[in-house]
Structure formats: C-alpha cells, structure tokens
C-alpha positions as CSV (number, residue, x, y, z in Angstrom):
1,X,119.3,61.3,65.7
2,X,116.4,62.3,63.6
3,X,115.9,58.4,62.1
4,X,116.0,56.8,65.1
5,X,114.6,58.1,68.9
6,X,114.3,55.6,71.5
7,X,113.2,51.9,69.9
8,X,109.9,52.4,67.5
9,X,111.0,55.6,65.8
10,X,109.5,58.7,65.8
11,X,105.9,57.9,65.5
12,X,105.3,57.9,69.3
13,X,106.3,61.1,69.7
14,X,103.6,62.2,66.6
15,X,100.8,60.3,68.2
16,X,101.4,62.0,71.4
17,X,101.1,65.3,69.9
18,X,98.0,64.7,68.5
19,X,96.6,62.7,70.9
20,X,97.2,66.5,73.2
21,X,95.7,68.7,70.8
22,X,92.7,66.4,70.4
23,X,92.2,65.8,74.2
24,X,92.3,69.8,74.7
25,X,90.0,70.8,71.6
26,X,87.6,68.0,72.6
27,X,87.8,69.0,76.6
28,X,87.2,72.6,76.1
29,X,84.5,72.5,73.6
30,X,82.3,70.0,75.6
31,X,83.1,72.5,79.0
32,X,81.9,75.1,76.7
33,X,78.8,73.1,75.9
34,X,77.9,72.7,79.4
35,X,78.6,75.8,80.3
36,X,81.4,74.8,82.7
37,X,84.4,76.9,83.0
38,X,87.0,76.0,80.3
39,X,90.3,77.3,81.6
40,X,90.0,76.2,85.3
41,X,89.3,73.1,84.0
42,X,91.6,72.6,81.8
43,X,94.8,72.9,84.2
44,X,94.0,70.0,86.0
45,X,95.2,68.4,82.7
46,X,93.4,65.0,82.9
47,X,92.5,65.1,79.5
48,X,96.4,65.4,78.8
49,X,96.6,62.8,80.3
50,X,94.1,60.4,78.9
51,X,95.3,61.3,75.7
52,X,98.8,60.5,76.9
53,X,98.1,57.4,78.1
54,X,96.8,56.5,74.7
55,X,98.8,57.2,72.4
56,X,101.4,55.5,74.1
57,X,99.4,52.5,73.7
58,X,98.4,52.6,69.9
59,X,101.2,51.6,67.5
60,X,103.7,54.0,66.5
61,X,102.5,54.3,62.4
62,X,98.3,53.9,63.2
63,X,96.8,56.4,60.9
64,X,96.3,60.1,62.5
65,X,92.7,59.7,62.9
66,X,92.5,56.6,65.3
67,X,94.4,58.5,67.8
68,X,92.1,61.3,66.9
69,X,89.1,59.3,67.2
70,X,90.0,57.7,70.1
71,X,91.1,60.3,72.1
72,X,87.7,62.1,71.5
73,X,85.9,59.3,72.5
74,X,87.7,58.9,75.7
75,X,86.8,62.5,76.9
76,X,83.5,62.8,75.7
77,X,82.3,59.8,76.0
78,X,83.8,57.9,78.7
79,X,84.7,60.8,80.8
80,X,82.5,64.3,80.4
81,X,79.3,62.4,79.4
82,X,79.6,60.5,83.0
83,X,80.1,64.2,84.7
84,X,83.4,64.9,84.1
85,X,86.7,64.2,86.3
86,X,85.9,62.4,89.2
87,X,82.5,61.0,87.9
88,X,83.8,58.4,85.7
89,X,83.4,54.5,86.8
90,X,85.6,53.7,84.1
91,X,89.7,54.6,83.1
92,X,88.9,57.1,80.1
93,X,92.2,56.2,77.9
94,X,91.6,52.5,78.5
95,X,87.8,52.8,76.8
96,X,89.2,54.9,74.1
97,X,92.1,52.1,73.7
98,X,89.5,48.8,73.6
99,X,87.1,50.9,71.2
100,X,90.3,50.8,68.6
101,X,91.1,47.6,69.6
102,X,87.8,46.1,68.6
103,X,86.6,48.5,65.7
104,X,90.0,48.2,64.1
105,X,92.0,45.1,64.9
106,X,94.2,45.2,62.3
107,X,95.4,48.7,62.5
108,X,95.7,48.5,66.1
109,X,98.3,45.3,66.0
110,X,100.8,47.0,63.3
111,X,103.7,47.3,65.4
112,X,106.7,48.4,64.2
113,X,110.0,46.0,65.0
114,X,112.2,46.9,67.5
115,X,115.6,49.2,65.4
116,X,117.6,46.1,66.7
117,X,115.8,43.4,63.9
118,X,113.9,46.2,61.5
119,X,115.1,46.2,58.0
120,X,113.8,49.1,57.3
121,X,113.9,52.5,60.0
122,X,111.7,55.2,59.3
123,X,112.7,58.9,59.7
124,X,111.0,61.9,61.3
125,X,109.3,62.8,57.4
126,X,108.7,58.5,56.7
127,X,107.2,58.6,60.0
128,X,104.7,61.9,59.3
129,X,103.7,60.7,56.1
130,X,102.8,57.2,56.9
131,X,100.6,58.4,59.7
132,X,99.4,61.2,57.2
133,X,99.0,59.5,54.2
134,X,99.6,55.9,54.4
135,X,102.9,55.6,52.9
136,X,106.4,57.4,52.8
137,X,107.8,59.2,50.1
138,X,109.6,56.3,48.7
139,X,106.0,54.7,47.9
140,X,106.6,52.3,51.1
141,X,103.5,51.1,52.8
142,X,103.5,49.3,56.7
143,X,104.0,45.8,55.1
144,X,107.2,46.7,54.3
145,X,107.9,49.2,57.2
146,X,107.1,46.2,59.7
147,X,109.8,43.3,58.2
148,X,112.0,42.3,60.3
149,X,116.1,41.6,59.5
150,X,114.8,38.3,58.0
151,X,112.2,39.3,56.3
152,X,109.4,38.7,58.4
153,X,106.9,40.4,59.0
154,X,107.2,41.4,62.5
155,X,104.7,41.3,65.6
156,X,104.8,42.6,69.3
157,X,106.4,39.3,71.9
158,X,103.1,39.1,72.9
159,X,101.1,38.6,70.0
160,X,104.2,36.7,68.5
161,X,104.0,33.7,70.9
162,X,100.4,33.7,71.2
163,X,100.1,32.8,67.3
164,X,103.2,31.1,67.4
165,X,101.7,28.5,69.7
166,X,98.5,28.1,68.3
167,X,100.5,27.1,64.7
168,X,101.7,24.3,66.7
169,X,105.5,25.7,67.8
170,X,106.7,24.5,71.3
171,X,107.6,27.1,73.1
172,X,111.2,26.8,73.0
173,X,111.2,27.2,68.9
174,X,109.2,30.9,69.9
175,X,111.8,31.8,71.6
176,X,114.5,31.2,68.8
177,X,112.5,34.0,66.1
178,X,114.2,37.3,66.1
179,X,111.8,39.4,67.9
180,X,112.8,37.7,71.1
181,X,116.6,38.2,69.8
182,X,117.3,36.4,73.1
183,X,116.3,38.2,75.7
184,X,112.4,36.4,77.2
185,X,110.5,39.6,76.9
186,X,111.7,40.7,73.9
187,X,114.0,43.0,72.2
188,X,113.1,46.9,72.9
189,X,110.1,46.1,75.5
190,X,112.1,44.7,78.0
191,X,113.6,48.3,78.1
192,X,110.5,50.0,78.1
193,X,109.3,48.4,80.7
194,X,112.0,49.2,82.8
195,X,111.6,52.5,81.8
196,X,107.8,52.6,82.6
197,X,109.1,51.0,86.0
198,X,111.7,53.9,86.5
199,X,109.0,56.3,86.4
200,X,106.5,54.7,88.5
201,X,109.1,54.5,91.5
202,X,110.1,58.2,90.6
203,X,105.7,58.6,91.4
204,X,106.2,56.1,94.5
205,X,108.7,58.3,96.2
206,X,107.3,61.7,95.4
207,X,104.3,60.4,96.8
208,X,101.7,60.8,93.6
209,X,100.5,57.3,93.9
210,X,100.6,54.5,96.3
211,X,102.3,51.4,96.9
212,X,99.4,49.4,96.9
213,X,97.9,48.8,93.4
214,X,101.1,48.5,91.7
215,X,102.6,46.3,94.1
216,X,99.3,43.7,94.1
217,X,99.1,43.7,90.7
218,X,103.1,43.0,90.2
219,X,102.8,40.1,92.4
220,X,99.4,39.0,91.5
221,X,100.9,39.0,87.8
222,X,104.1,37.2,89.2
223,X,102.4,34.5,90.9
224,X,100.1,33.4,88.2
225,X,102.7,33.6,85.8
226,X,105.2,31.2,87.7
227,X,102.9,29.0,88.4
228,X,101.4,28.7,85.5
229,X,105.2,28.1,84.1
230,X,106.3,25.4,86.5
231,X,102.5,23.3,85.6
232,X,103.0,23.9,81.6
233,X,105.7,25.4,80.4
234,X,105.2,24.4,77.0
235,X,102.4,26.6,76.7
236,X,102.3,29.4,78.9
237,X,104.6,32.6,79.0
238,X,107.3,32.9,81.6
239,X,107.1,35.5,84.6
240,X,109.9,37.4,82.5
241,X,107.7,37.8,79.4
242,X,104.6,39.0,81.6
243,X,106.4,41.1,83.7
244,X,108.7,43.0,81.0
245,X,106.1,42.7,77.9
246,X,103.2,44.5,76.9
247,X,102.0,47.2,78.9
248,X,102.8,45.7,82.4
249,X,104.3,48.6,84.0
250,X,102.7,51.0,82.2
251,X,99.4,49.3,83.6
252,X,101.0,49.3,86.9
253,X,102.0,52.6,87.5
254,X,100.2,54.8,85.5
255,X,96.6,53.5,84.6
256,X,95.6,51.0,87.2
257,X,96.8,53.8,90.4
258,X,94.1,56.5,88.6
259,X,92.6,57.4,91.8
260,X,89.0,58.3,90.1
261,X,88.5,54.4,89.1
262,X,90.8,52.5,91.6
263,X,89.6,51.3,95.1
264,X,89.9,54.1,97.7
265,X,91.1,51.6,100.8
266,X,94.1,50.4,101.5
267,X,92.9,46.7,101.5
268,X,90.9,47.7,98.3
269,X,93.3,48.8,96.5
270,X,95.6,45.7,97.3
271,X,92.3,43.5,96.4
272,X,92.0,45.7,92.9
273,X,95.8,45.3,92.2
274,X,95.6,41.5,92.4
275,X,92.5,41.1,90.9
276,X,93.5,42.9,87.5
277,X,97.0,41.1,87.7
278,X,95.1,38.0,87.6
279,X,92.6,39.0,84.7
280,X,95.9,40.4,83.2
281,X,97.3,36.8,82.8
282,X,94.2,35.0,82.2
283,X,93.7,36.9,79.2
284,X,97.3,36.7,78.1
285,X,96.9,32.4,78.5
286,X,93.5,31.8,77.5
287,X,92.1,34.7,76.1
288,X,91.9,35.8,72.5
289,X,94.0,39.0,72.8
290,X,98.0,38.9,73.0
291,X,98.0,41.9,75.5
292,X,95.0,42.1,78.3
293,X,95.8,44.8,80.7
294,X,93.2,47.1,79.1
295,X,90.0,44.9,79.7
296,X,91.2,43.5,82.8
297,X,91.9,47.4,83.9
298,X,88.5,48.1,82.7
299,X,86.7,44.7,84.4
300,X,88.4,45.4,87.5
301,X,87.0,49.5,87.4
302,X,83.8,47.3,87.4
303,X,84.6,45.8,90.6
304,X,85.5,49.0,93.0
305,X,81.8,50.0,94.6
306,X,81.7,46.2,95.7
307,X,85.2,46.1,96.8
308,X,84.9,49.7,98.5
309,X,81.5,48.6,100.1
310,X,83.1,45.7,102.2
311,X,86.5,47.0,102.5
312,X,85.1,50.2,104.0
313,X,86.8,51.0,107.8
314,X,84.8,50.6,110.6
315,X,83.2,53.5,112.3
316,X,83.1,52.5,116.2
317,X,80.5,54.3,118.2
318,X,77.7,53.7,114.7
319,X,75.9,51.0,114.3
C-alpha cells in the first residue's frame, strides 16, 4: 500500500498538501495586507482550490518549491492583485500552471511512468525525498525514477507522440512503445480520465456546475479530433487519445466550468466550451506543447466580456 497509491505514486498526494498549505498562508497574509477579513474569507476555500487544481497538474516528483512558487503566484498575483474572488478575468491555477510551464520546461515535463511499465516504484519516503532533496535515499535521481520496463526513459502519451512524430515515426510505430501498452490513450491516463469524468458527472447531478461548458468543449474536442483523424491519420491523434489523455476531463469539469472566468449565458457558455475545445486540439496538432488545455483555458478566459456582450438576453420593453 505505502509503494504504490493510485498510478504515479505517492507524489500527488505530497504536492497536494503543499500546494494547501501554501494557498492558505499566501491567502490569509495578503487579506491581512489589505485589511480584508481573513477567516470569512478563507471558508469560501477558492484558494484550496486553486492550489488543488495545480498540483494535480504539476508532475508527481517536481521539486517542493514549484508547487510552492506556483501556488503563490496564482493567489497573489492572478487572483487577489485583480480584487480577489470574483474579480479575476483569468483561471488562477491555470496562470500559476503556464508560469511553471514556461520558466521551467524541463521540470515541468518529468512525468513519472505509469506502475504498469516503471522499472523502478518509488515509496512514500523515495517520494518525500525526491521532492525534498532531489534524490532518494538510495542516491537515485528522476533519470532513473522515470525508465520505463525497457529502459526508456519515459514521457506522458501526449508529449510521447508529439516527439515521436516529429523524429519521423508513423503513427502506427507510436503506438507500439510501451507507454501506450496498448490501450490509445495510454496506460494509467486513460483511467484517470475516467476518473476526472466520474467526478464531474457526480458535480453535474448535484447541480455545482452546468452541462454546458463541459459538454461543448467534449464535443468541440471530439469533432476536431475525428476529423482531423479521418483527413491524416498519419499525423494527428485519435479522438481516443484526446479525449482520455492529458488533462481533458479535468479541463472539462473542473477548470473550464469556474464560474468567475467562464461565460455567464447559456449560449455563452456553449460558445466558451467549443471554443477552448478547439484551441485544445489545435495546440495538441500544431502547436509546440504536448498538452494545451491550459492556454487554450486561459485564451478562451480572454474571450468572455465579448462573448457575454453579444450573447446577453434581450430585455423587451428597453431599447
């Protein structure tokens, strides 16, 4: 139990905790600066889950302070120094997440192998120390924590094909390495997709979110991806890979439906689902990053005054 919890190890579960910590400290001490009340504040637990949200994203082993660093960013800057909760234009744990992503590339695309094709499963302590310190106590270092069963040093599905077809692979000799281990999406992140997808429909039928968004961007997502397959599918992903990869449901249900930085009609938010499900797969296929659901997220928060503007209903009786 204590070597292997769910399909990246314990590391999640570490970066979550201090992602919660740091979005608390760093949320009550800039309340306290502006002289806000702290407590009240606090409960509505945004920050909790901005921090959440982002340490799900990072990689399991990315040293303590990224998740530190960018969790601090998102509630300072991208949330409290816009006026705090309900203020903010743009998703707060997506801007914390690109920042990462673009200051420190390398850190931020360590992914560990699925337990199915690691060689090498870290426990609870190799898992603290690594993010700690850099290495476990057996002197092991991420180069070694991220082979794979055949040695390889392994990448996310995403990332994998991306590079894989650039080298000049067609896509049906992608498919063969053993992160895909058969299954189109991947091995492990088929499943946690499905388990981001369980939890949004738990959301859809207590009512927390709406239909809308999540189902736009799904079918935006779907569409472009199949078509996309049928003209060249020796290039471009399947609807199974975009769909089940990556951060598709997770962007689905639980970042794109943020009701602070999503459309507030019904037609908008069906116009800002399929609008990020497109960027979504544009940047997948012809951008420069494996995984686009943050930027598109955060280009389509850039869109919703125009799309609220004209998808405002109409008052009769005003002119």
């Amino acid at each position: 139990m204590w070597s292997r919890p769910g399909f990246f190890g314990w590391g999640t579960v570490l970066q979550i905790v201090l992602a919660a910590l740091t979005a608390w400290a760093t949320e009550a001490a800039i309340l306290k600066l502006r002289k806000q009340p702290v407590a009240a504040t606090l409960k509505d637990n945004s920050a909790l889950l901005t921090g959440l949200l982002l340490a799900v994203s990072i990689p399991p082993l990315a040293p303590w302070w990224m998740v530190v660093l960018g969790t601090a960013f998102a509630v300072v800057i991208a949330k409290q120094l816009y006026g705090g909760l309900g203020h903010n234009p743009f998703n707060p744990a997506m801007i914390g997440y690109v920042v990462l992503l673009i200051s420190f590339p390398v850190q931020m695309t360590s992914w560990l192998p699925s337990y199915e094709i690691a060689a090498h499963i870290p426990a609870f302590s190799d898992a603290l120390q690594m993010i700690f310190t850099g290495h476990t106590a057996a002197g092991g270092d991420m180069a070694s924590l991220r082979l794979g069963i055949d040695g390889v040093s392994q990448a996310t599905p995403l990332d994998t094909f991306k590079t894989s077809l650039h080298a000049g692979h067609s896509v049906q000799q992608v498919l063969q390495l053993p992160v895909y281990g058969g299954v189109l999406a991947g091995l492990g992140w088929q499943w946690v997709n499905i388990a981001w997808l369980a939890g949004g429909l738990f959301l859809l039928w207590q009512k927390a979110i709406r239909w809308h968004i999540p189902v736009s961007f799904l079918v935006s997502l779907g569409l472009c991806a199949t078509l996309g397959w049928i003209f060249s599918p020796q290039s471009l992903a399947s609807p199974q890979m975009h769909l089940l990869s990556g951060a598709t449901m997770l962007g689905a249900f639980f970042i794109l439906t943020d009701p602070v930085t999503a459309s507030t009609t019904n037609r908008g938010r069906l116009i800002f689902g399929a609008l990020a499900g497109l960027l979504v797969w544009l940047i997948r296929s012809f951008g420069g990053y494996p995984d686009g659901v943050a930027f598109a997220v955060l280009l389509a928060n850039i869109t919703v005054p125009l799309i609220d503007y004209y998808t405002r209903p109409r008052v009769y009786g005003h002119r």
